[in-house]
C-alpha angles and dihedrals in degrees: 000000000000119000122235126271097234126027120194114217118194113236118222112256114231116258124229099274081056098051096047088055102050086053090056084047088056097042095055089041085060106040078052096059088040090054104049094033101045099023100027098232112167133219133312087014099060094053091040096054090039086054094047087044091049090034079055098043088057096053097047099042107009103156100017132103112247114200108217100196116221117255111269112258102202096101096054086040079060096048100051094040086056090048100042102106086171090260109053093069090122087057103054093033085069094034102057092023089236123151116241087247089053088047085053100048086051106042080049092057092067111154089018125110 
């Protein structure tokens, strides 16, 4: 009797405790970035400061979910609402990385907050 070619073996799923973790990895990878792209922290400083915010944010909130609201729009509506000259909408569509659809729902929200 041959064996098949490929067998497929079922990796372990983490478990909580894992997954937790791999979230922490990711938020001080992103305030990292945040820090050295947007504030212009160095290393080692950036990646230091992002560990003791997310080692903080642990200790304040661990276990619970945190909501991180969205940035408001309204400032970029306004500004497309201000640029749509009713043929451009290819152009805005790639510089504000908006679908046609999204374009459209804003430009017809003229006079509207």
């Amino acid at each position: 009797m041959s064996q098949p070619l490929f067998q497929h073996q079922q990796q372990p799923l983490p478990d909580a405790h894992e997954i937790k973790a791999d979230a922490a990895t990711q938020w001080v990878f992103d305030m990292t970035e945040i820090l050295r792209d947007d504030l212009a922290f160095q290393e080692p400083w950036a990646s230091a400061i992002a560990h003791e915010i997310v080692q903080g944010m642990r200790a304040r909130f661990g276990g619970d979910d945190v909501y991180v609201p969205a940035p408001d729009k309204s400032a970029r509506d306004e500004r497309v609402r201000e640029m749509f000259n009713g043929r451009n909408i290819k152009e805005l569509m790639q510089l504000f990385g908006l679908a046609r659809s999204t374009v459209y729902r804003i430009v017809g929200q003229r006079g509207r907050p």
